[in-house]
C-alpha positions in Angstrom: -44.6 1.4 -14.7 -46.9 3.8 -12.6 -49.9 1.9 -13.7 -48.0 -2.2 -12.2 -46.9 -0.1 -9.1 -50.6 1.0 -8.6 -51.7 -2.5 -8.9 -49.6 -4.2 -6.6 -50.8 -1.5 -3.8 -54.4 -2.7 -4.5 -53.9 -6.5 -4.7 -51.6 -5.9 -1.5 -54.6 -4.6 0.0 -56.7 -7.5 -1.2 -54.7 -10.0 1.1 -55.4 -8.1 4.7 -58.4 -10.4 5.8 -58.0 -8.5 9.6 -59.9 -5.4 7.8 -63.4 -5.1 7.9 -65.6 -4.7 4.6 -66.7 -0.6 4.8 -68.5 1.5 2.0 -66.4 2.5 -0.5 -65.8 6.6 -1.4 -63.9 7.9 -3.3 -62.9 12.0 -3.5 -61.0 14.0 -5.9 -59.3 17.3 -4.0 -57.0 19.7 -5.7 -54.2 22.1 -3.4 -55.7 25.1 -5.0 -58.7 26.0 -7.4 -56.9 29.2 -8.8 -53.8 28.1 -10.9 -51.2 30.2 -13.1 -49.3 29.4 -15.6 -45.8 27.3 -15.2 -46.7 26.8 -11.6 -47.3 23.1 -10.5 -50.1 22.5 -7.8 -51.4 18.8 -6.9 -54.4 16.8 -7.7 -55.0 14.3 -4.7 -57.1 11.0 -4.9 -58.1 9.4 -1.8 -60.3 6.1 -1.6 -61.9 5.2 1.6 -61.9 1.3 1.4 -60.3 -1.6 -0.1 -59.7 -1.2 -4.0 -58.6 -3.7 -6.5 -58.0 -1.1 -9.5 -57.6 2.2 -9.7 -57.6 4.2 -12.9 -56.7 8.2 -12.9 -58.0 10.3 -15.5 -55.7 11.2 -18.4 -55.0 14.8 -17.2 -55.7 16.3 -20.2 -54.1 19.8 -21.2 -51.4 19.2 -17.8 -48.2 17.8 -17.8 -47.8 15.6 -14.6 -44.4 16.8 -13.1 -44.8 14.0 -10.4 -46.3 11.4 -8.7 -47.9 8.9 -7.5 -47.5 10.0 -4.5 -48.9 7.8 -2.3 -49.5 7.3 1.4 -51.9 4.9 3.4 -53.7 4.9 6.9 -55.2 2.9 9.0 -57.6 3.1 12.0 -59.3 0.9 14.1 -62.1 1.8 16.7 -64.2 -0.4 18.9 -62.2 -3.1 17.2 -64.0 -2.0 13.6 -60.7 -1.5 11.5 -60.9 1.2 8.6 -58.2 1.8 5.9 -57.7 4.6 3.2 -55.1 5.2 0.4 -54.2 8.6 -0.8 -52.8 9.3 -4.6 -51.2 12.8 -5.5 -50.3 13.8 -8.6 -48.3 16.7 -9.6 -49.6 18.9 -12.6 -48.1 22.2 -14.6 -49.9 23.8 -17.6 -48.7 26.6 -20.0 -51.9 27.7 -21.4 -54.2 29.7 -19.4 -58.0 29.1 -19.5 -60.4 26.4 -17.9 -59.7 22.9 -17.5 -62.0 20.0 -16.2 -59.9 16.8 -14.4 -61.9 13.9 -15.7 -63.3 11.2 -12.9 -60.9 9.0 -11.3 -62.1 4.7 -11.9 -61.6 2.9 -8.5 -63.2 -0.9 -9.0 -63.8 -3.0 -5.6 -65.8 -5.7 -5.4 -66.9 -6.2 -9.0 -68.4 -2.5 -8.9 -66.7 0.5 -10.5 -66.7 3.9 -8.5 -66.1 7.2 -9.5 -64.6 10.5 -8.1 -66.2 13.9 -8.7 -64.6 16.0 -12.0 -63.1 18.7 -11.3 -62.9 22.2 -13.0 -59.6 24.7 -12.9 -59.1 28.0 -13.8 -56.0 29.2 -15.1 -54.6 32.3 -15.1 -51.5 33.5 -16.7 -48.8 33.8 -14.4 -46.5 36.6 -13.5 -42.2 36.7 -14.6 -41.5 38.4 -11.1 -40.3 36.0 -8.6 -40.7 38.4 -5.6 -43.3 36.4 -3.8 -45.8 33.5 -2.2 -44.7 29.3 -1.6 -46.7 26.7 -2.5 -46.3 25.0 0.7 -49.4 22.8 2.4 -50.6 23.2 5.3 -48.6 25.7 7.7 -46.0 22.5 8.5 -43.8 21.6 5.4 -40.8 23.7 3.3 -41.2 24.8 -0.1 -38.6 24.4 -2.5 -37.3 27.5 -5.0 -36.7 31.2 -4.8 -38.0 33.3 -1.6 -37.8 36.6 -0.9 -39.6 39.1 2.2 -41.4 41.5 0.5 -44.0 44.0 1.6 -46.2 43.7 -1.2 -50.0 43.0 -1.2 -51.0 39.5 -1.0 -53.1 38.4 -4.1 -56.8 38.3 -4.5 -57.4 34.7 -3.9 -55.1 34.5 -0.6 -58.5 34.5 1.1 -59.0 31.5 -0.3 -55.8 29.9 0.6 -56.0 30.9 4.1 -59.2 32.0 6.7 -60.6 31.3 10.1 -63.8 29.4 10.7 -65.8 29.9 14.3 -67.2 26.7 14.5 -70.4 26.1 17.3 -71.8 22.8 17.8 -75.0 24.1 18.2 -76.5 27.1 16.2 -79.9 27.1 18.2 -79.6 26.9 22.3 -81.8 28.0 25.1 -80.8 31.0 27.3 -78.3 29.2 30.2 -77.6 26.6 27.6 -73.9 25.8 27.1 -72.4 25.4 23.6 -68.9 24.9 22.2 -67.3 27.0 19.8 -63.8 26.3 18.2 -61.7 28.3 15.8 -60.3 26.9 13.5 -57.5 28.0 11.1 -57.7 26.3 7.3 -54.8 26.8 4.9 -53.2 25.3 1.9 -50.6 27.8 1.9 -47.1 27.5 4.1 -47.1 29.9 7.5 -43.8 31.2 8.1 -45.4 33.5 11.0 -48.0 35.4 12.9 -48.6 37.8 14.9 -52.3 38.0 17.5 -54.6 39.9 16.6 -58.1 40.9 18.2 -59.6 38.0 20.2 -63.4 37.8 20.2 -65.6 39.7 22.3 -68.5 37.3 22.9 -70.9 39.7 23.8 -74.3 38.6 25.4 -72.5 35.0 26.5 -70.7 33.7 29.7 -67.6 33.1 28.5 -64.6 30.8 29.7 -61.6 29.9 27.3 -60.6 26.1 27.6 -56.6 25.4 28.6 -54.9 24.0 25.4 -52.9 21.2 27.3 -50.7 20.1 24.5 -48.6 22.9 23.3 -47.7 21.6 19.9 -50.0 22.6 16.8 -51.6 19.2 15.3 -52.8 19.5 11.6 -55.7 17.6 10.3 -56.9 17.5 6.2 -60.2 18.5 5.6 -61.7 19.1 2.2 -64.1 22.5 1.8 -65.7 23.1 -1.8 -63.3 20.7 -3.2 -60.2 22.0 -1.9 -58.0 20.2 0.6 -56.9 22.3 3.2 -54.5 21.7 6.6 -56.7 22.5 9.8 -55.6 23.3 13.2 -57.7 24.3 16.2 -56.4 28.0 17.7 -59.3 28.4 20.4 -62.3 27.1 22.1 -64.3 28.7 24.4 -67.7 27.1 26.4 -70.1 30.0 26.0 -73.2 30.3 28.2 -76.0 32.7 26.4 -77.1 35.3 28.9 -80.1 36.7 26.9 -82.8 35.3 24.5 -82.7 36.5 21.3 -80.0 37.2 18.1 -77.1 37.3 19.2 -73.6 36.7 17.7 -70.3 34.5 17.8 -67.6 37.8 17.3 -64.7 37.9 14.8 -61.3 36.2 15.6 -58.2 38.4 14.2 -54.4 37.2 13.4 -52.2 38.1 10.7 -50.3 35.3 9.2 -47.2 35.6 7.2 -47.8 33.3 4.1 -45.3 32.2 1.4 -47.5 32.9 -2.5 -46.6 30.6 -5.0 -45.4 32.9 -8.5 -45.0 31.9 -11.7 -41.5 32.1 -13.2 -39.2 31.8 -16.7 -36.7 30.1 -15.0 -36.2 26.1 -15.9 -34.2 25.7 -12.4 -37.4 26.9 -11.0 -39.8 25.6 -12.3 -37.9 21.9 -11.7 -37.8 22.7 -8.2 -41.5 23.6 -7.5 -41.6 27.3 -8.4 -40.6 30.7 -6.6 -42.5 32.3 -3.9 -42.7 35.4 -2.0 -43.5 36.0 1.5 -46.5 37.7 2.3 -48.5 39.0 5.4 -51.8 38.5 5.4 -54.9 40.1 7.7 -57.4 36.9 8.9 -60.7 37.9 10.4 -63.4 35.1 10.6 -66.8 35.5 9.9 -69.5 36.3 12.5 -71.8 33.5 13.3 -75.1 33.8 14.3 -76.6 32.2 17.3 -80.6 32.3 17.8 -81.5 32.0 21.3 -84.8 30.6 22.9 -86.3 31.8 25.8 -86.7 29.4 28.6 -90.9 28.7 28.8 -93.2 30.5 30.8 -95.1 27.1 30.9 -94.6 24.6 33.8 -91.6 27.0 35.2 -92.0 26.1 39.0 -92.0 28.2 41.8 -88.3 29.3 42.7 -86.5 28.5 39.4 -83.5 30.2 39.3 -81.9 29.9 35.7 -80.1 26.4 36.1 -80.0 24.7 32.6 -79.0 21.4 31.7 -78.9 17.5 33.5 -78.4 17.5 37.2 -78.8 15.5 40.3 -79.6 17.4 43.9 -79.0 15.5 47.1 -79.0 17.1 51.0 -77.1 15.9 54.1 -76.2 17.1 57.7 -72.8 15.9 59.5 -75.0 15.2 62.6 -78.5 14.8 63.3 -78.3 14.9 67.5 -76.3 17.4 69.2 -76.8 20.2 72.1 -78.0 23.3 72.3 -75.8 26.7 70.9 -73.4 23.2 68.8 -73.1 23.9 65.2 -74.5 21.4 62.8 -73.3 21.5 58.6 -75.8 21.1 56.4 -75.0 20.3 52.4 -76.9 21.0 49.3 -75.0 19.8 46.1 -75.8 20.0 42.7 -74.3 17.3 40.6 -74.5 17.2 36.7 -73.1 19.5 33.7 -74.5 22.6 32.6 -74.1 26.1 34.0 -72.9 24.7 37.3 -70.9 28.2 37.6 -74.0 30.3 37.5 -75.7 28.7 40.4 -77.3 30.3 43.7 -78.2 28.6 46.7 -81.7 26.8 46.4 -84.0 28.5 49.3 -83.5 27.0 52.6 -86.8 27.2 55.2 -85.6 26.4 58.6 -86.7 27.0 62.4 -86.3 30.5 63.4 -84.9 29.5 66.9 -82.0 28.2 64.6 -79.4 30.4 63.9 -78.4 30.3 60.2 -75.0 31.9 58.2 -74.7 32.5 54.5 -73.1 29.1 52.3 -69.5 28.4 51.8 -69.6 27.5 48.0 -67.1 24.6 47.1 -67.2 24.0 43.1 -65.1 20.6 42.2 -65.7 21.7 38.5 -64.7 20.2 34.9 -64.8 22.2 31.6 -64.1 20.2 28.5 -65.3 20.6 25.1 -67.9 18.9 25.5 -68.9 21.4 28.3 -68.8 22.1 31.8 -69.5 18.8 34.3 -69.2 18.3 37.9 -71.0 19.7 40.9 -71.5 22.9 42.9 -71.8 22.2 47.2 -73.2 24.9 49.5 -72.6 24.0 53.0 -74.6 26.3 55.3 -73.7 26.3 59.3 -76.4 26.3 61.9 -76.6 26.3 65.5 -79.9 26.1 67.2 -80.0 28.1 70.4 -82.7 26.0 72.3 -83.4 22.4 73.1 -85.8 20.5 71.7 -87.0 18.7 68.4 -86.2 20.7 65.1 -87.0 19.2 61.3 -85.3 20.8 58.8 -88.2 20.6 55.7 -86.8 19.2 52.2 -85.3 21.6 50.1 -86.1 21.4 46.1 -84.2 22.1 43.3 -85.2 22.8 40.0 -83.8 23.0 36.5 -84.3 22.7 33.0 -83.2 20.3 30.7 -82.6 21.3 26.9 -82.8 17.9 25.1 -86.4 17.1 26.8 -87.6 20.3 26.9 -89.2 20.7 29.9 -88.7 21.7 33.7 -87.2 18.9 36.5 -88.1 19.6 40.0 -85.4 17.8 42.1 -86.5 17.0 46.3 -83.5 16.6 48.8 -84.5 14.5 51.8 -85.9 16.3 55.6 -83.7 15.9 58.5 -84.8 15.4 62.1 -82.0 17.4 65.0 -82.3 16.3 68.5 -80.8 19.0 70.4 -80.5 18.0 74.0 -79.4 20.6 76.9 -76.7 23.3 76.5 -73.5 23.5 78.9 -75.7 26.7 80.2 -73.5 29.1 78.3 -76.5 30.8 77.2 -79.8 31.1 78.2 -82.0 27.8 77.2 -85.5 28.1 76.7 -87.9 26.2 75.0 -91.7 25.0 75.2 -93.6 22.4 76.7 -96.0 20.6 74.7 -99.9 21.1 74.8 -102.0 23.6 73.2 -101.5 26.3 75.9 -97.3 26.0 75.1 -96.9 27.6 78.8 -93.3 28.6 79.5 -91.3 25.6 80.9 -88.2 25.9 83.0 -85.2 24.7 81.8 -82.6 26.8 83.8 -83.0 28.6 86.8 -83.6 32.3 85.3 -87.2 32.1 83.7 -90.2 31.7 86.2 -93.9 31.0 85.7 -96.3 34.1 84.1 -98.6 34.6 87.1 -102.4 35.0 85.6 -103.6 36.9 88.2 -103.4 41.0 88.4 -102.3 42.6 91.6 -103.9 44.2 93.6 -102.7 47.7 95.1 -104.3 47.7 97.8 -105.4 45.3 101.3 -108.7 44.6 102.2 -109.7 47.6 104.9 -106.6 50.0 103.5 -106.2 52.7 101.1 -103.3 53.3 97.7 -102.8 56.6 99.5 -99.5 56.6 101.5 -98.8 53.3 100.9 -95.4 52.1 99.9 -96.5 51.4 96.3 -97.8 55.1 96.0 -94.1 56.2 97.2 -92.4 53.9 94.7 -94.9 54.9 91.7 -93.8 58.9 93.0 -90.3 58.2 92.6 -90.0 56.4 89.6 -91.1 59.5 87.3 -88.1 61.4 88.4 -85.7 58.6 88.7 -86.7 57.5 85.0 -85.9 61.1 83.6 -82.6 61.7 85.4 -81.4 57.7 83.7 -82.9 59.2 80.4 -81.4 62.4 81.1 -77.6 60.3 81.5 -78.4 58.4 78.8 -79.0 61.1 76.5 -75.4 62.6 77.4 -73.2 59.7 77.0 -74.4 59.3 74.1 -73.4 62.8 72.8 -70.3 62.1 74.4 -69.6 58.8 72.6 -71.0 60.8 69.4 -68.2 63.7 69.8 -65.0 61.0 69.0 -65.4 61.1 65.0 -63.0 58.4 65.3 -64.8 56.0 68.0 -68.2 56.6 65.8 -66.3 55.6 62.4 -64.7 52.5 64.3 -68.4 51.3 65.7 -69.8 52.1 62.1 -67.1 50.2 60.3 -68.5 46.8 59.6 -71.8 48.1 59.2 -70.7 50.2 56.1 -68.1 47.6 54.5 -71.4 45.0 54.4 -72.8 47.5 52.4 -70.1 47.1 50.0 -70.0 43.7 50.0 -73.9 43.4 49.4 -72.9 45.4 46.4 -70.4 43.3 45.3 -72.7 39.9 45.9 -75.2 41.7 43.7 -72.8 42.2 40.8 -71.2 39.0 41.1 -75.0 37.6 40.4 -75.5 39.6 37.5 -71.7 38.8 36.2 -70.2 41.9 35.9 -66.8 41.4 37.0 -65.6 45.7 36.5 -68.1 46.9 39.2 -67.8 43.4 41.1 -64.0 43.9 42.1 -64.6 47.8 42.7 -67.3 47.1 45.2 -65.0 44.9 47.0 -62.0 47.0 46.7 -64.2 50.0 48.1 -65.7 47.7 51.1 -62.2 46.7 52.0 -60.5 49.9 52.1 -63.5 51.7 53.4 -63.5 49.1 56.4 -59.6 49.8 57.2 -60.0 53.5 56.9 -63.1 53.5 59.5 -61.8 51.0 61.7 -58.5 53.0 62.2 -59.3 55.8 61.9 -57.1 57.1 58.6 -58.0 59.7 56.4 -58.0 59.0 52.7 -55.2 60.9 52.1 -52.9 58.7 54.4 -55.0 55.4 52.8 -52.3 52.8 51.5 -51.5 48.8 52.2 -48.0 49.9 54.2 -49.7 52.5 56.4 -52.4 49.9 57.5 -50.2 47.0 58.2 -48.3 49.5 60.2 -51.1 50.4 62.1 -52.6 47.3 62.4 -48.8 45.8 64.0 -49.1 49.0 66.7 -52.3 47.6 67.8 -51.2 44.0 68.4 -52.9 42.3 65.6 -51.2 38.9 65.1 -48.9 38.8 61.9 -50.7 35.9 60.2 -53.8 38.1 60.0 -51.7 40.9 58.6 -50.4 39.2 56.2 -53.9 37.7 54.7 -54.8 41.6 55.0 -52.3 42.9 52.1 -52.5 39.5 50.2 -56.5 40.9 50.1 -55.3 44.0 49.3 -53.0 43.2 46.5 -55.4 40.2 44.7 -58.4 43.4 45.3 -56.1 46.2 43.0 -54.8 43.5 40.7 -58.1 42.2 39.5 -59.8 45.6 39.1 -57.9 45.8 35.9 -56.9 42.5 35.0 -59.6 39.5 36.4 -57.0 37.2 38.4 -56.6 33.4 36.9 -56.8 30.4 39.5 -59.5 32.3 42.2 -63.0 32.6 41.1 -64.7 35.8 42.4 -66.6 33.8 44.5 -63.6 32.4 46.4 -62.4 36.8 46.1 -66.1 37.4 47.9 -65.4 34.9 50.9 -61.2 35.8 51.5 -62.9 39.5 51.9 -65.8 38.6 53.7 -63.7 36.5 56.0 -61.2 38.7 56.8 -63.4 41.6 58.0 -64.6 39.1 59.9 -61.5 38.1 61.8 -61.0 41.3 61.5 -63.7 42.5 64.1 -62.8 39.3 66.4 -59.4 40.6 67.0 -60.8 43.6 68.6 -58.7 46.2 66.7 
């Protein structure tokens, strides 16, 4: 009966002409390799293909308890359709010892195929029906007796349950990014767990990928001949910061687990066997990663770590504008690699233009398969004078993993055509010709005269003159304005409190070019200190508060008693409070960078609002 029923699957199978002719396989898996005694476990067949016959082995020294149990899939991709049939069987032995499952005979297309034999070991079983389930797979119940109990779990629960960290790559460049997933494998039913101590990742970059879909999805996979259930816990992109060894660290959980146990009972036995519930400890292995060094040969001139595929283009919002306008000019890196890790390229321009540091915007994508997108620095400019400026093309360079070599990237020059200021500043520039005299452009700057004075007329002596008068004077008149000089600044000097409020934003840049530093070299601890001390330094200095008095409600009170507008206050303690929050837990949804600027920004405003 088992036999017709087989056969009518496979000629039903024979009659789909929509599926495609593929290689056939065929693979013999078993639930478990360690067996006892009176407890059944399942052999599983699956053929990859389109069978006419199919012939299981005779199961020698078992008793099949059930099956066929059969179940078919189907998949099409790219409009190539693939089908697969799956045949369990369910087996019990009494006698303890080693068995070997004989080949499976699938025939398709006149040839015969075979599966792989199998060998089991058998142990005999235990009376106690305290413990374990022979469930499959963390999803599905298990029929029979359960029971909590606090005992050990057996020696080859290792076996039924572990954690894998799986990389894509094992070998990578320093700044290359790899994937690595961890993945659960079990052929034993979870009833719980509890987290356990998440990995390190020592000498890598690290950023832990959002698992969008909340529900656990299960997967078969077969490892040394056993089928197991898989499921993905973690992945994390990992950017190596250091040639060398280095090493994927340990994932820990603790499952609770349901142990299959032999038992004397015929109910029992009919129903699957008892089990017992069981915690049990999961650390995965550690995973070496070897780590090249970027080469010393062809590295050009400015490289600054970028690794991976890129593009690099330049542009400016305007090309012709006036003197003491501002002007925006963008570099943006484009590509996927360790877009995060980026500095500004070096930027050469006229020294008569006035440059500020880059506002970084990152329009980012992190995926398994890495992290894509592009990185924009916008730097804002404002040349002071008229005339004709060229900003020179700026290069970028990187390198590239898969060809193994440097790429020098050129953005294009830009010519500015900075006509005449509204005279808010002085305007000077030069005229052209090799002796580049001084040429007027307002009414302030005259001609150098060439020609040295004399002191004296023709027929007339220095002596008594009105010069010699004026050169008498000017020793004592000098020394009485040095003299004044001198004592207001000892005057200005004596207010502790004036000299801390002129030395404020002096001292917090200090900070913050500590905190710039340490964002560069990635360590977050010291980053968020130095930026916690720069901003709490400033407001201390600035108003004059000693440390003991130094908290967010005493500032904003101060700050509303000198007139500072209530929007700025309020950025103030949100700074304040994202500043103490991340020194001991790094906040999620700002990036230190965007931490860096809010600070930098508000001393800013800070010192135009006159406080």
């Amino acid at each position: 009966m088992v036999m017709r029923y087989v056969v009518i699957l496979c000629l039903c199978w024979g009659v789909l002409p929509i599926v495609r002719a593929q290689e056939l396989t065929v693979t013999a898996s078993v639930s478990q390799t360690d067996i006892s005694t009176g407890v059944p476990f399942e052999v599983r067949f699956t053929v990859n293909g389109q069978a006419e016959k199919f012939d299981p082995p005779s199961f020698e020294g078992f008793r099949v308890v059930s099956g066929p149990n059969q179940s078919t899939s189907m998949r099409s991709i790219n409009g190539k359709t693939t089908m697969s049939m799956s045949l369990g069987y369910g087996l019990v032995t009494e006698k303890e010892g080693t068995y070997t499952i004989e080949p499976a005979a699938v025939v398709a297309n006149g040839k015969t195929y075979h599966s792989k034999a199998l060998t089991i070991t058998v142990e005999k079983g235990s009376a106690s029906s305290s413990g374990g389930a022979g469930g499959s797979g963390g999803a599905g119940g298990t029929n029979g007796t359960s029971g909590r109990s606090n005992a050990r779990p057996s020696a080859n629960a290792s076996k039924q349950i572990f954690i894998r960290a799986v990389p894509n790559k094992r070998t990578v460049y320093q700044g290359e990014q790899l994937t690595v997933s961890y993945k659960l494998y079990t052929h034993v039913q979870i009833t719980g767990n509890m987290p356990g101590k998440m990995p390190a990742l020592t000498g890598f970059w690290s950023r832990a990928l959002e698992q969008n879909n909340q529900r656990t999805e299960w997967a078969e996979e077969v490892v040394d001949g056993v089928r197991y259930q898989v499921t993905e816990l973690q992945q994390y992109i990992l950017f190596p910061e250091r040639s060398g060894k280095l090493e994927i660290d340990p994932m820990e959980m603790t499952f609770v687990i349901r142990e299959p146990v032999a038992s004397n009972d015929p109910f029992d036995r009919f129903f699957g066997g008892s089990y017992r519930e069981v915690e049990q400890e999961v650390k995965s292995p550690v995973v070496p990663i070897t780590v090249q060094a970027l080469p010393a040969e062809g590295k050009p001139e400015g490289f600054d770590g970028a690794v991976g595929k890129f593009s690099f283009t330049t542009a400016v919002d305007r090309t012709e504008l006036k003197a003491n306008d501002a002007v925006n000019y963008t570099l943006k890196v484009s590509g996927s690699g360790n877009l995060q890790l980026l500095d500004a390229p070096a930027v050469h321009i006229p020294e008569t233009i006035e440059q500020y540091d880059p506002k970084v915007n990152d329009q980012l994508n992190e995926s398994a398969s890495g992290v894509s997108g592009s990185r924009e620095f916008t730097y804002l400019m404002i040349p002071r004078h008229e005339g004709s400026y060229t900003l020179p093309p700026v290069s970028f360079s990187y390198f590239d993993p898969d060809a193994k070599r440097y790429v020098t990237l050129q953005g294009d020059s830009f010519s500015l055509q900075v006509a005449q200021g509204d005279g808010s500043q002085p305007t000077v520039g030069f005229a052209p010709g090799a002796q580049r005299d001084v040429k007027v452009l307002d009414n302030d700057i005259r001609y150098i005269k060439t020609r040295t004075p004399r002191f004296n007329k023709d027929g007339s002596g220095f002596w008594g003159s009105a010069g010699f008068f004026i050169l008498l004077l000017a020793g004592p008149v000098l020394f009485g304005a040095a003299w004044g000089y001198r004592n207001r600044q000892r005057e200005q000097n004596r207010d502790a409190g004036a000299v801390r409020n002129r030395n404020a934003n002096k001292l917090a840049n200090k900070h913050l070019a500590v905190a710039r530093k340490e964002l560069h070299t990635g360590d977050k601890k010291l980053f968020y200190e130095a930026v916690y001390k720069g901003l709490y330094g400033y407001m201390a200095d600035k108003l004059n508060i000693p440390g003991a008095s130094l908290n967010k409600e005493y500032i904003s009170e101060q700050l509303r008693e000198r007139g500072v507008e209530e929007g700025l206050i309020a950025r103030t303690e949100e700074t304040f409070e994202l500043c103490e929050m991340a020194r001991f837990a790094p906040p999620t949804g700002i990036s230190e960078t965007d931490v860096y600027e809010k600070a930098k920004q508000l001393i800013s405003d800070m010192e135009h609002s006159k406080v």
